[in-house]
N, C-alpha and C positions, 0 to 999 in steps of 0.2 A: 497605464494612463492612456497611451494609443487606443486600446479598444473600447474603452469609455467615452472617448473623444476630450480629454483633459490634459491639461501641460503636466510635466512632472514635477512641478513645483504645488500645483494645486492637490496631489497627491497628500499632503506635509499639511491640509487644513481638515482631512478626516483622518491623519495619522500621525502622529508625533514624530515616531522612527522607521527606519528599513526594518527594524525588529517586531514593531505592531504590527505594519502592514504583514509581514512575512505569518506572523503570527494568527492574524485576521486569514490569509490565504490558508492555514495549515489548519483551521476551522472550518472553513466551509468544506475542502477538502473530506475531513473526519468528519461532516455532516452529512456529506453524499454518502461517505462508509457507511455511515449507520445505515441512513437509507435504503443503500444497497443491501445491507445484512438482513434490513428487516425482511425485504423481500425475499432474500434468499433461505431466509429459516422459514417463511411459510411454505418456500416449495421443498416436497415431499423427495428427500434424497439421503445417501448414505453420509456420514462427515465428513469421509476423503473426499465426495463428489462436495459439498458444501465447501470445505477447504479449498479444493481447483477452482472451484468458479471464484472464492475470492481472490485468490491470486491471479483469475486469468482477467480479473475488472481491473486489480491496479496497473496490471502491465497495460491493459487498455487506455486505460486513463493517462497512464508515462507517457505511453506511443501518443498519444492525442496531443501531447504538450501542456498536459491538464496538472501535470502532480506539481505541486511547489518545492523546492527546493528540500531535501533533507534535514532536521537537526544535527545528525551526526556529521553535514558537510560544514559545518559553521559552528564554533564554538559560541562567539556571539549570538548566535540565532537561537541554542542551544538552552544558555542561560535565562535568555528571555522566556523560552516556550516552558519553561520548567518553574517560571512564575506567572504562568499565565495559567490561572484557574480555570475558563472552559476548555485549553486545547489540553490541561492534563483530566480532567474530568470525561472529556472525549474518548482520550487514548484508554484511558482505564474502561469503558464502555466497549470499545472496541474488541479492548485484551480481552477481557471476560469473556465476552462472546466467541470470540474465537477458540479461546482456551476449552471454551466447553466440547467446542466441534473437535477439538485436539485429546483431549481425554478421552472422549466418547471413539475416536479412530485408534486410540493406543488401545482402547480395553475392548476395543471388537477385532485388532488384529490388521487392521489397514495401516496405519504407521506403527512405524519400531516404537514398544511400548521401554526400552530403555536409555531411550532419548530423552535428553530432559524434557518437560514441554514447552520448560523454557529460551528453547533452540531451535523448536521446530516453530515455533511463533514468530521467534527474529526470522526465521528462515521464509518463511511465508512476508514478512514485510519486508525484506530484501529483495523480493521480485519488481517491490516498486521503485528501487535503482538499481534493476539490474544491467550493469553497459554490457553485456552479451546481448541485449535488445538492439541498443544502438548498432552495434559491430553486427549483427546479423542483418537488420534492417539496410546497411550501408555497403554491403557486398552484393545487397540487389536480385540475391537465387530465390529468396522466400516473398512470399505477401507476409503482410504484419500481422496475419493470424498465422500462417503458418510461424511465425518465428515465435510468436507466444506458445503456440501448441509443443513447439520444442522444446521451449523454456518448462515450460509444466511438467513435460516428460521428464527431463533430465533431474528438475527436484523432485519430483516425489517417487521416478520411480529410479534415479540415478544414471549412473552410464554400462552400468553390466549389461550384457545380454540377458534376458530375459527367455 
């Protein structure tokens, strides 16, 4: 409401509930993904480099103070998004696309191909609450790209030495 310049009551005359509006934010959100994806499938890269770069835009996004709150933080929140026809319509557009970049990295040998890929998907959308972000960014030793670069390391290529 602040950065619109509107009371938070006037909020409640283009939105019913804290669940629409949340709803409405976890929309545009999954519109910028798309956005982002489209762009990213034109450029010319392997899936694991396709995969990093989506994950290194959510954690951008988090660090910015851009991402809306999680479903899985809010059971209410949850309910609602799970009747809300574009944000599941989204999510499923999202999944798809990504899943293919995750197939296509299991059957070239860049991700463990006996992982389900329905793990390494959540794993990839867990970078956009990842509070190792937070906790890195709040010790003050890294820049925020350094702390993402970390974060991308430690998922995809784990903590063994190498």
């Amino acid at each position: 409401a602040a950065d619109v310049g509107i009371a938070k009551a006037s909020l409640y005359k283009h939105f019913p509930s804290k669940e629409a509006l949340a709803a409405a934010a976890m929309v545009a959100v999954l519109d910028r993904a798309l956005a982002f994806l489209d762009a990213e499938a034109a450029r010319e890269a392997t899936p694991i480099e396709h995969l990093k770069s989506v994950a290194r835009w959510t954690m951008q996004v988090t660090m910015a103070g851009e991402m809306p709150s999680l479903p899985s933080q809010s059971s209410t929140l949850r309910t609602a998004l799970m009747q809300h026809r574009g944000y599941l319509d989204r999510v499923m557009t999202v999944s798809e696309r990504l899943g293919a970049w995750i197939s296509a990295a299991q059957a070239n040998g860049e991700v463990d191909p006996t992982l389900p890929p329905e793990a390494v998907l959540y794993t990839i959308y867990a970078r956009a609450c990842d509070p190792v972000l937070a906790y890195l960014r709040a010790g003050g030793n890294l820049s925020d790209e350094q702390v993402i670069e970390v974060v991308i390391s430690t998922c995809f290529n784990g903590l063994s030495k190498r």
